[in-house]
KEKE-3310 file (N, C-alpha, C; in steps of 0.2 Angstrom, whole numbers, plus 5000, padded with zeros to 4 digits):
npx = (5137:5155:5168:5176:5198:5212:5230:5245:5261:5273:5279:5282:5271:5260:5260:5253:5241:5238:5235:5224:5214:5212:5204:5193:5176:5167:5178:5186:5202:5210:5220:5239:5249:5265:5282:5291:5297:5284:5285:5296:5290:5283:5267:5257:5242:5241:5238:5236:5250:5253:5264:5267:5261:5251:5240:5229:5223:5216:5208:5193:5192:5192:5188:5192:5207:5223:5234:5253:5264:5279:5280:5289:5295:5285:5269:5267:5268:5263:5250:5241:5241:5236:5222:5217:5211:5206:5196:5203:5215:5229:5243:5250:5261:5268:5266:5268:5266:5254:5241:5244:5249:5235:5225:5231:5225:5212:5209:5212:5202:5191:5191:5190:5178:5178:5182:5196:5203:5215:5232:5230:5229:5236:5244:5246:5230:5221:5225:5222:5210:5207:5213:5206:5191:5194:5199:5185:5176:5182:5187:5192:5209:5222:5235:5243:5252:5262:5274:5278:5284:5292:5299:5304:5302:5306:5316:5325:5328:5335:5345:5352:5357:5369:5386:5395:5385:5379:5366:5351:5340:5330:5323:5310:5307:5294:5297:5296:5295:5286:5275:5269:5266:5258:5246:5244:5237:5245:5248:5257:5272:5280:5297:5301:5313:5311:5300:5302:5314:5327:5333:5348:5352:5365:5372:5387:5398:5413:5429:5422:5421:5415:5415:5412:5402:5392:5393:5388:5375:5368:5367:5360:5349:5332:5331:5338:5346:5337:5334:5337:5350:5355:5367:5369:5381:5380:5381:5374:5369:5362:5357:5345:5342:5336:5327:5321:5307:5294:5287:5274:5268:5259:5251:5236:5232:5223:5221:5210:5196:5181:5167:5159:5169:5181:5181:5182:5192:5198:5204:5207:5212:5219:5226:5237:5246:5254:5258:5264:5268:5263:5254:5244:5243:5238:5228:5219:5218:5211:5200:5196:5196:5181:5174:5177:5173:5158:5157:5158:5148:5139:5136:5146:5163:5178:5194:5194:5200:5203:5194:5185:5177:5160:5161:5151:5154:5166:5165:5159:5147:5126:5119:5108:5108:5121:5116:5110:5120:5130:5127)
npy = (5730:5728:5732:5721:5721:5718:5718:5717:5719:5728:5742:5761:5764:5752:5755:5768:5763:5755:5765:5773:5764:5761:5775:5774:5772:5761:5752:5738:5730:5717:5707:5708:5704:5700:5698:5695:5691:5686:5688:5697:5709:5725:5729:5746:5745:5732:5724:5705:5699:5690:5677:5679:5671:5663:5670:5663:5657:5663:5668:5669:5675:5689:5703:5715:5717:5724:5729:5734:5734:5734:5746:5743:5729:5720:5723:5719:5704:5703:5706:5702:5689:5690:5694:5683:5679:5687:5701:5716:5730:5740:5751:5752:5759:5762:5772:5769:5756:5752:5749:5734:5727:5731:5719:5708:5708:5710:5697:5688:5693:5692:5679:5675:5680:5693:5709:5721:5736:5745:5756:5763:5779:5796:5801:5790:5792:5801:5813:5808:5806:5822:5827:5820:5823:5837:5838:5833:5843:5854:5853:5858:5864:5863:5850:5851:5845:5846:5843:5842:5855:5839:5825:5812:5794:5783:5791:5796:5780:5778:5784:5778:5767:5768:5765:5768:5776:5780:5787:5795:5809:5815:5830:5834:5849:5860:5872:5890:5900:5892:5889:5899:5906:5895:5898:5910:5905:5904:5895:5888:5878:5867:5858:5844:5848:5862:5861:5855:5856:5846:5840:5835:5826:5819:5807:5801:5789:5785:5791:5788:5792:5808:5818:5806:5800:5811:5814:5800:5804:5815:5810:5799:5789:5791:5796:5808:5813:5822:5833:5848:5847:5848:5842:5839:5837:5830:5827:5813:5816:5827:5825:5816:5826:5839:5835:5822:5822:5814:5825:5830:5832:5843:5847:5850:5856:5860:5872:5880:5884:5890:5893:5896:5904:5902:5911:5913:5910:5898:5891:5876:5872:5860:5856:5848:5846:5840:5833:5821:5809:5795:5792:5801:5795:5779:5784:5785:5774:5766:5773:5767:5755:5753:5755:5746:5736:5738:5737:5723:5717:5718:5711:5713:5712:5711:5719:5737:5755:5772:5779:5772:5772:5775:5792:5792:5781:5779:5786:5784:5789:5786:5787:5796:5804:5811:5820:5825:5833:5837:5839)
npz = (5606:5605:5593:5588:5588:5583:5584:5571:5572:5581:5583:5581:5575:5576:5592:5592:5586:5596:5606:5600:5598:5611:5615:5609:5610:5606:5602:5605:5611:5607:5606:5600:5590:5585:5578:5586:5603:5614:5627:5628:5628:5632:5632:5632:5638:5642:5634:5628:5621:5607:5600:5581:5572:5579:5576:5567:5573:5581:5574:5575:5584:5583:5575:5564:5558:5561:5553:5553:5548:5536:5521:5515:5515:5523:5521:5506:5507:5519:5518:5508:5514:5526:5525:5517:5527:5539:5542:5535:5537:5532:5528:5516:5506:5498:5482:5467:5468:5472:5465:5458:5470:5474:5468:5473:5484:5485:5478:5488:5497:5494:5489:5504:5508:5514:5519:5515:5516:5511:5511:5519:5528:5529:5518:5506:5507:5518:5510:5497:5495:5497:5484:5474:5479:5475:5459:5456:5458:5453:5440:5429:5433:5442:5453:5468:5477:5494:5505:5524:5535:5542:5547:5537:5540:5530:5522:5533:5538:5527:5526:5538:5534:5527:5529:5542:5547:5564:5569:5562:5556:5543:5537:5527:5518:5513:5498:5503:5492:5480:5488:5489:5478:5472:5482:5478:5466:5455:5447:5443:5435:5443:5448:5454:5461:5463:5474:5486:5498:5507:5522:5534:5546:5556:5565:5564:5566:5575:5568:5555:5536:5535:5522:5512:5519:5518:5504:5498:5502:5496:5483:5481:5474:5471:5483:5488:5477:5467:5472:5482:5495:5512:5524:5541:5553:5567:5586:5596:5607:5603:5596:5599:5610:5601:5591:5595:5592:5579:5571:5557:5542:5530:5513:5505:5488:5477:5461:5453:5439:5436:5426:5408:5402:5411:5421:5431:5447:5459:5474:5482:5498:5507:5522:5534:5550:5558:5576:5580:5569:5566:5575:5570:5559:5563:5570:5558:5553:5562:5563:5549:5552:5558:5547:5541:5546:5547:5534:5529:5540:5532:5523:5513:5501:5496:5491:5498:5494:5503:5493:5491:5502:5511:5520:5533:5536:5544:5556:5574:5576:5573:5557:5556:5568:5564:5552:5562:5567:5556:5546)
capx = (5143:5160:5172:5184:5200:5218:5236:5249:5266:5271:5283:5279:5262:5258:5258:5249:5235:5234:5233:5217:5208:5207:5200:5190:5171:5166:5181:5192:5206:5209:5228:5244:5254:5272:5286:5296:5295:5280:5290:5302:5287:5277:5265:5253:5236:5240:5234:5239:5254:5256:5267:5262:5259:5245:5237:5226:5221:5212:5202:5186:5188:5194:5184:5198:5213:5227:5244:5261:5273:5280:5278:5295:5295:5280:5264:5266:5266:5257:5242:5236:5241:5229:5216:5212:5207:5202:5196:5212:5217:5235:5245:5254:5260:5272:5261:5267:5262:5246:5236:5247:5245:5225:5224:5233:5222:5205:5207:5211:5197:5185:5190:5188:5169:5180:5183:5201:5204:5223:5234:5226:5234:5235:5245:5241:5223:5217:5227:5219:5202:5205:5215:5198:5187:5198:5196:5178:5174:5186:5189:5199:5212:5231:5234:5249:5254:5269:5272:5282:5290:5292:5305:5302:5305:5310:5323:5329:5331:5339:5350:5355:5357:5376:5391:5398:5381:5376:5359:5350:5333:5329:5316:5307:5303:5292:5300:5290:5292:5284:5270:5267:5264:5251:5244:5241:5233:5248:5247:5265:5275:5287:5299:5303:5320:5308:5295:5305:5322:5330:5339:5349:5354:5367:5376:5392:5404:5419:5432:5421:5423:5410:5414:5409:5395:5388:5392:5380:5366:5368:5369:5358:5344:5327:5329:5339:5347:5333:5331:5345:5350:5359:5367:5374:5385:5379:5383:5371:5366:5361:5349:5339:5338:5332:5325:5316:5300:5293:5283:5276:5261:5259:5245:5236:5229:5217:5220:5205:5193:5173:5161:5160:5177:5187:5181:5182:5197:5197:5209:5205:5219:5219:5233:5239:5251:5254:5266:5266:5268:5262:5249:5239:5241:5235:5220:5218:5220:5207:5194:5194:5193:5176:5171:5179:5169:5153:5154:5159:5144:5134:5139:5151:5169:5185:5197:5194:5201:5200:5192:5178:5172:5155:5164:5150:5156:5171:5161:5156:5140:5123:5115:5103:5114:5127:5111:5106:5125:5135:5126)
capy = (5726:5735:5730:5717:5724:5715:5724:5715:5724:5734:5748:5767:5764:5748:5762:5772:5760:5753:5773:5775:5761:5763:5781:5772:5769:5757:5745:5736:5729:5710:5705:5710:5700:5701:5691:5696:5685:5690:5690:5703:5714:5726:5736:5750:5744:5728:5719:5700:5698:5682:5676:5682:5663:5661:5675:5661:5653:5668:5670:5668:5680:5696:5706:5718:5716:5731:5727:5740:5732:5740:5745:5736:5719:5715:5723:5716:5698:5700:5708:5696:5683:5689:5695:5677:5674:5690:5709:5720:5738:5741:5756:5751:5769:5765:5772:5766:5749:5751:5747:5728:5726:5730:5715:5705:5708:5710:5690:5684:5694:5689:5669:5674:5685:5698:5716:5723:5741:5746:5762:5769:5785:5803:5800:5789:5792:5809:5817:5806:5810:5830:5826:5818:5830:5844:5836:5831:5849:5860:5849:5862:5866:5859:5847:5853:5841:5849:5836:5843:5853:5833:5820:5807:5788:5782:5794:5794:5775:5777:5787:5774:5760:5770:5764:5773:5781:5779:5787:5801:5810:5819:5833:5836:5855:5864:5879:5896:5904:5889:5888:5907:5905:5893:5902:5915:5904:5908:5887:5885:5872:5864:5852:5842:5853:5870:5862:5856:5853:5844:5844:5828:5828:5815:5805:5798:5782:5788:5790:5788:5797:5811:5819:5800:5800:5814:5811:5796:5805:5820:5806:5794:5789:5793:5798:5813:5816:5825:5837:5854:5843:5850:5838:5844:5832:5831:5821:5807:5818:5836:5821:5814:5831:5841:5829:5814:5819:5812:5828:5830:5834:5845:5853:5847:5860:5862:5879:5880:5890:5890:5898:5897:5909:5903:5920:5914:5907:5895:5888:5872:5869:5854:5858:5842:5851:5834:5831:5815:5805:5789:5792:5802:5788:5775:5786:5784:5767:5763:5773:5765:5747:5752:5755:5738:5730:5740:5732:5715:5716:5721:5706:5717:5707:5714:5725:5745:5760:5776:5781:5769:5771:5782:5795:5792:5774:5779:5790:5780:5789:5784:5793:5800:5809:5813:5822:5832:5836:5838:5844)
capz = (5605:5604:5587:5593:5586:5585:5578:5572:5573:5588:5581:5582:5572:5581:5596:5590:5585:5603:5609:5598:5599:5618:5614:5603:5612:5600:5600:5612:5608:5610:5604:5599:5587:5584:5576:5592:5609:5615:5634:5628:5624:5638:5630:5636:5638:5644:5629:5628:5617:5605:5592:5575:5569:5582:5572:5563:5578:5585:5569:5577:5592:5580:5569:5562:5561:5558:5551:5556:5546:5533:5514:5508:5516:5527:5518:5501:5507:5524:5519:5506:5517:5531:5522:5517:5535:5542:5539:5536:5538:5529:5527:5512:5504:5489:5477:5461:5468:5473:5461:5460:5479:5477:5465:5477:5490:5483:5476:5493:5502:5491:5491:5510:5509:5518:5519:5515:5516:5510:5509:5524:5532:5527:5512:5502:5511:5518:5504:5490:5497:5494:5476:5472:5480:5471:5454:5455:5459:5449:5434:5426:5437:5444:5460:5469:5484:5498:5512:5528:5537:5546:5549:5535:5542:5526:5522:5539:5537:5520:5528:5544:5531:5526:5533:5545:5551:5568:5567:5557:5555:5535:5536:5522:5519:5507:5498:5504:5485:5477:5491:5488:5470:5471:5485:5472:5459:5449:5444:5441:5433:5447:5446:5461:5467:5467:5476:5492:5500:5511:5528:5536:5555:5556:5569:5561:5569:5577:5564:5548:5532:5533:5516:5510:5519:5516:5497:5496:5503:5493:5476:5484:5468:5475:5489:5488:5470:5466:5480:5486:5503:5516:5529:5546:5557:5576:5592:5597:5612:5601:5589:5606:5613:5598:5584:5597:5591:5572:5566:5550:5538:5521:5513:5496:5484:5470:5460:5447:5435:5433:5420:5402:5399:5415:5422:5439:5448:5466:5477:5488:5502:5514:5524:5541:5555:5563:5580:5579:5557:5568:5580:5567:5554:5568:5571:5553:5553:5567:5557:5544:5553:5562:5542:5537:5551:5545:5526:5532:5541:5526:5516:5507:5502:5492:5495:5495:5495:5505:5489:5491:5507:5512:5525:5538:5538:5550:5562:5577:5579:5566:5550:5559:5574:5559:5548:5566:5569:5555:5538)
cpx = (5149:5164:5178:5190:5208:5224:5243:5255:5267:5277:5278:5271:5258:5254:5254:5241:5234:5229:5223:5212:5206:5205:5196:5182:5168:5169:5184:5197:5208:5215:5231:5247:5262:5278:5293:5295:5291:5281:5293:5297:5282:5273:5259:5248:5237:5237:5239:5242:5255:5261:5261:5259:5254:5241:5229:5219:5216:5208:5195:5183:5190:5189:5187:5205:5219:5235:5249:5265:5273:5281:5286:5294:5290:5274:5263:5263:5262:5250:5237:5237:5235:5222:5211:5208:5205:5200:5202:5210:5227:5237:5251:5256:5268:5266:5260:5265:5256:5244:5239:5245:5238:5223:5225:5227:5214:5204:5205:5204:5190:5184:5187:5180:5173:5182:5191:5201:5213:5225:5229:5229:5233:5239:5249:5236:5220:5220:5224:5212:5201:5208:5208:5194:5190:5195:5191:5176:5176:5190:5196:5203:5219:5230:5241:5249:5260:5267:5279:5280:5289:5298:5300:5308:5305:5316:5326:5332:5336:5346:5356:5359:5367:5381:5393:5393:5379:5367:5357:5343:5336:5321:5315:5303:5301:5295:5294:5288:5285:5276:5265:5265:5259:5247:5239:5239:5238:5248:5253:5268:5282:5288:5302:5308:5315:5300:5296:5313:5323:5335:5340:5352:5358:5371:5385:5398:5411:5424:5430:5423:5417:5410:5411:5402:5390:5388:5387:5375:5363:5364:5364:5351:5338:5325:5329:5344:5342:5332:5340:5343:5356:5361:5371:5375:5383:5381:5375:5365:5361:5356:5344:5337:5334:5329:5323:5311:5297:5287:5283:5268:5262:5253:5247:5232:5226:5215:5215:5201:5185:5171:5163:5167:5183:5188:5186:5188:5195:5202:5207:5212:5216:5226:5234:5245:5252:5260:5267:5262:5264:5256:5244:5238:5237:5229:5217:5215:5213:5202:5191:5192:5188:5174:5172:5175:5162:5152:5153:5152:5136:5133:5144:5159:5174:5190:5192:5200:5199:5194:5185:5173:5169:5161:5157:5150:5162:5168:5157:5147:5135:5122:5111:5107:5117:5123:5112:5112:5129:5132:5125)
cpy = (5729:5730:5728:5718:5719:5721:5717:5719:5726:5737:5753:5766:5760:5751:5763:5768:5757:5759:5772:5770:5762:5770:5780:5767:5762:5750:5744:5729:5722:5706:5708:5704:5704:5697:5692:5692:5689:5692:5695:5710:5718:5732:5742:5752:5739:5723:5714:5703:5691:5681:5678:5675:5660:5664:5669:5657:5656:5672:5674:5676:5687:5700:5709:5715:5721:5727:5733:5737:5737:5740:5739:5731:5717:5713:5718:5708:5696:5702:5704:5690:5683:5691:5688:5674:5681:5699:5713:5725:5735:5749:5759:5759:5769:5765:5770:5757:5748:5746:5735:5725:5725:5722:5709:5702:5707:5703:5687:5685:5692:5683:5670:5675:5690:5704:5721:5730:5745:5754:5766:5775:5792:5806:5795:5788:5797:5813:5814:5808:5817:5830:5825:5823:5836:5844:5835:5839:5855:5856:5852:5866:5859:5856:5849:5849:5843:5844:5842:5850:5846:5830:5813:5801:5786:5782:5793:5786:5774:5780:5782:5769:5763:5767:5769:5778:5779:5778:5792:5804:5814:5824:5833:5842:5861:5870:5884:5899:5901:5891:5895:5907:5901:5895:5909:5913:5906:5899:5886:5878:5871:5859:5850:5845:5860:5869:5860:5856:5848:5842:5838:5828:5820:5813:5798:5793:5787:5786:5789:5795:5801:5814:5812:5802:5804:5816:5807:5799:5808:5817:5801:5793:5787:5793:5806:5816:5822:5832:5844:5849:5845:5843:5841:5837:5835:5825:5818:5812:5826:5831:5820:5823:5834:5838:5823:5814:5817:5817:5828:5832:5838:5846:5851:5853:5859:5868:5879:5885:5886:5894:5897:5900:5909:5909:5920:5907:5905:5892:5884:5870:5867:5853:5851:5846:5844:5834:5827:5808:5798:5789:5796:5796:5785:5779:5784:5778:5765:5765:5769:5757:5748:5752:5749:5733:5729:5735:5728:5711:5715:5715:5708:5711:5710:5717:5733:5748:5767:5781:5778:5771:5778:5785:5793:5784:5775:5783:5785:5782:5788:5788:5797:5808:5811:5820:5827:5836:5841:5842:5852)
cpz = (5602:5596:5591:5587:5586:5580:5578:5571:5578:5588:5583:5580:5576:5587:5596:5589:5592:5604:5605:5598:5605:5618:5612:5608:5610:5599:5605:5607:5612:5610:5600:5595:5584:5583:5583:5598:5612:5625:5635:5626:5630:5632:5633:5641:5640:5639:5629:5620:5614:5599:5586:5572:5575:5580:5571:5568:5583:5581:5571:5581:5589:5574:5565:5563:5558:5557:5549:5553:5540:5525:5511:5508:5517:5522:5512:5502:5513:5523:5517:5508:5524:5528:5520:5522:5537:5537:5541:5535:5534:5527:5523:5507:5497:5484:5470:5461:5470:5470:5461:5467:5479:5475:5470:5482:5488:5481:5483:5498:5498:5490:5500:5513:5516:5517:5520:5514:5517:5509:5512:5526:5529:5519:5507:5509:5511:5512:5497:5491:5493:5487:5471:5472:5475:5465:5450:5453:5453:5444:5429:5428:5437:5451:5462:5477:5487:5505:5517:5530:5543:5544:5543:5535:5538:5524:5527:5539:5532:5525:5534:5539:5527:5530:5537:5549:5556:5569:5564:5558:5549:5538:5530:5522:5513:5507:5498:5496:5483:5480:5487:5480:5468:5475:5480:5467:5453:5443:5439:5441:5438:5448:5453:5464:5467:5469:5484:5491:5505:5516:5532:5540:5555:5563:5566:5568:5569:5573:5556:5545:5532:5526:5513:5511:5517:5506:5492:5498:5500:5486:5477:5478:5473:5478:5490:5483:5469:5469:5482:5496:5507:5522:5535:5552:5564:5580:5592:5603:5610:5597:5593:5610:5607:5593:5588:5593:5582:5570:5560:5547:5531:5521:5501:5493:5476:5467:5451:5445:5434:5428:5413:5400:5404:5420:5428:5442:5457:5466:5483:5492:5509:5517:5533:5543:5562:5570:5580:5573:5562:5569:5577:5563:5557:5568:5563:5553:5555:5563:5553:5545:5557:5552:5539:5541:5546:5538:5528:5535:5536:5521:5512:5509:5496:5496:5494:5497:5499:5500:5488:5497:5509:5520:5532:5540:5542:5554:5567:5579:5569:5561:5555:5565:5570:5555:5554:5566:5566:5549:5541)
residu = (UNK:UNK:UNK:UNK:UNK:UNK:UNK:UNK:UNK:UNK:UNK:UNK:UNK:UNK:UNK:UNK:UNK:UNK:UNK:UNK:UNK:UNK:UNK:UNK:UNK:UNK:UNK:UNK:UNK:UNK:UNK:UNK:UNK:UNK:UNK:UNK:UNK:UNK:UNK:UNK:UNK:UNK:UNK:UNK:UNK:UNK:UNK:UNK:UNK:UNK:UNK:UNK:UNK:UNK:UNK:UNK:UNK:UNK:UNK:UNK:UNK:UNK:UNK:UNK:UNK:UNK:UNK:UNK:UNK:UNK:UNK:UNK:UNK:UNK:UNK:UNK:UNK:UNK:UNK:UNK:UNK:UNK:UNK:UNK:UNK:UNK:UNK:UNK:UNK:UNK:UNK:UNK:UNK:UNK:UNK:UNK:UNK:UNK:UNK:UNK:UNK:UNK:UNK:UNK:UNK:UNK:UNK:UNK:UNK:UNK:UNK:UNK:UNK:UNK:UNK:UNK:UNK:UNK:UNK:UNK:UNK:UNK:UNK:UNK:UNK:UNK:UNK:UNK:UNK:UNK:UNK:UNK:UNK:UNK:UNK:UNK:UNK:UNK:UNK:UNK:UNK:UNK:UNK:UNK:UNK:UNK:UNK:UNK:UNK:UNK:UNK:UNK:UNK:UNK:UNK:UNK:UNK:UNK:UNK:UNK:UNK:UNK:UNK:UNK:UNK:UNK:UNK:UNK:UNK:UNK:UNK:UNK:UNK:UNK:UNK:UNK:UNK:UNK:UNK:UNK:UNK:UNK:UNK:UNK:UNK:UNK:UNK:UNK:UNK:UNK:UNK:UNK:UNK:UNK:UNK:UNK:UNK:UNK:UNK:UNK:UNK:UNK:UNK:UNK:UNK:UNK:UNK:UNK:UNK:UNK:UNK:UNK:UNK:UNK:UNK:UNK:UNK:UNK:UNK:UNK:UNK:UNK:UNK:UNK:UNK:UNK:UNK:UNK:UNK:UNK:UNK:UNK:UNK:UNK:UNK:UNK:UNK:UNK:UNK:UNK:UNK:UNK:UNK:UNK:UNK:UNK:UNK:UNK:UNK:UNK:UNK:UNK:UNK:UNK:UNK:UNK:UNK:UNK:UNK:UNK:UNK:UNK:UNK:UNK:UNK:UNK:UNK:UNK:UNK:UNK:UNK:UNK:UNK:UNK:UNK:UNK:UNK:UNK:UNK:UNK:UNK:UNK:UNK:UNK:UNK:UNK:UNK:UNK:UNK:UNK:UNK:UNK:UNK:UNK:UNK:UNK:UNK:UNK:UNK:UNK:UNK:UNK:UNK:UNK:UNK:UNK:UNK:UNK:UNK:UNK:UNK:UNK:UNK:UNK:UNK:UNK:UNK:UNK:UNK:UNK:UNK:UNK:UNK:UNK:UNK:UNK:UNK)
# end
């Protein structure tokens, strides 16, 4: 019997979670929710489309269900609202609010006897995975996290949300020195401006003040204060041609000592070379709701985290196959 599978959202990641679950032998995918008219919407795979508020109504016929909104507004207040009724995936990723959010979520899934799994994706996610692992292994040793070179849809937004700006993409790009220095074990002390930079492809309104603009972005509190930011003014038509696509990834490292005297020095590097920041996530995402079926099924009920769950609990095939294939 395959994992009956729903998404609510249908932005780039929404996409994205369609795309994998029909790759996905194991699941099929049964509805689409969305607070947009479900007439104005064609999607891929032909999956029925419903208002998001019939969500409640189709309890019975979902096993999972993945939510594509977004860390500001949606997650906070949609996740622990569906989790009281169903098993949820979320890929909530401010990370100073985690831990808050989990709280959240873990009361409801538990009044519910259901299975939450939050802060899915690659970071918070796959990257917290090897921070761990690093940690676990080389206790005494640095963590050095570098994200890029990619287009961060954040920034990018931050960026549209200026007067005068059409539209925008933000790369975010580790600097080589920095890289190269922990590459070497040299376990260097960097502060946010010498461990990346930043590059800002603009489309500005006919007649705006671009010294302004590019003022706020430059000045802009945590986004890009912090950061050496370049911005360079283009037409609408040089953004669509070179900049459609949303690549992106980064590379975690763990530079550490073993032996009695520190003799011996190691470097762990988990490096993601992604093309598309969405359609990896969403694989991500899907994983993790074949493992949130798995509990559910088990009697398990809370929230988790990627940090809780056994890794052969996302693998569609069993222990046994997994034992012949993978140790």
């Amino acid at each position: 019997m395959r994992i009956k599978v729903a998404i609510a959202g249908y932005g780039n990641l929404g996409r994205g979670v369609e795309a994998a679950v029909k790759r996905s032998e194991d699941m099929e995918l049964v509805a689409l929710f969305s607070r947009r008219d479900p007439a104005s919407i064609k999607t891929c795979t032909g999956v029925p489309v419903y208002k998001m508020e019939q969500a409640l109504e189709m309890r019975d016929q979902i096993d999972v269900l993945i939510l594509c909104g977004g860390s500001a507004n949606d997650l906070p207040e949609q996740t622990p609202a569906m989790a009281a009724h169903f098993n949820v995936i979320d890929s909530f990723d401010t990370h100073a609010k985690i831990p808050a959010h989990f709280e959240k979520v873990d009361e409801a899934s538990k009044k519910a006897g259901k299975i939450s799994i939050i802060s899915v994706g690659w970071d918070p996610g796959m990257f917290s995975l090897n921070r761990l692992y690093g940690q676990a292994i080389l206790p005494h040793g640095k963590d050095y996290t570098f994200w890029g070179r990619g287009v961060s849809q954040g920034h990018s937004d931050a960026i549209r949300r200026i007067e005068g700006v059409r539209d925008a993409r933000q790369y975010t790009i580790p600097l080589e020195e920095a890289l190269q220095k922990v590459r070497a074990g040299e376990n260097p002390d960097l502060s946010i401006r010498e461990k990346h930079t930043r590059e800002c492809f603009v489309v500005a309104e006919e007649g705006a003040d671009l010294a302004r603009i590019e003022r706020e972005i430059v000045t802009m509190p945590n986004y890009f204060a912090d950061y050496d930011t370049t911005v360079h003014f283009i037409s609408q038509e040089e953004l669509d041609r070179d900049h459609k696509g949303i690549p992106h990834g980064g590379m975690v490292f763990r530079s550490g000592t073993t032996g009695l005297e520190d003799a011996h020095h190691h470097i762990i590097e988990y490096r993601l070379q992604l093309d598309s920041n969405p359609e990896f996530t969403a694989s991500v995402l899907v994983a993790y709701a074949r493992a949130a079926y798995r509990l559910n099924q088990r009697g398990e009920k809370g929230c988790k985290t990627v940090l809780d769950i056994a890794p052969a609990d996302l693998h569609p095939a069993d222990g046994a196959a997994l034992r012949a294939s993978l140790l």
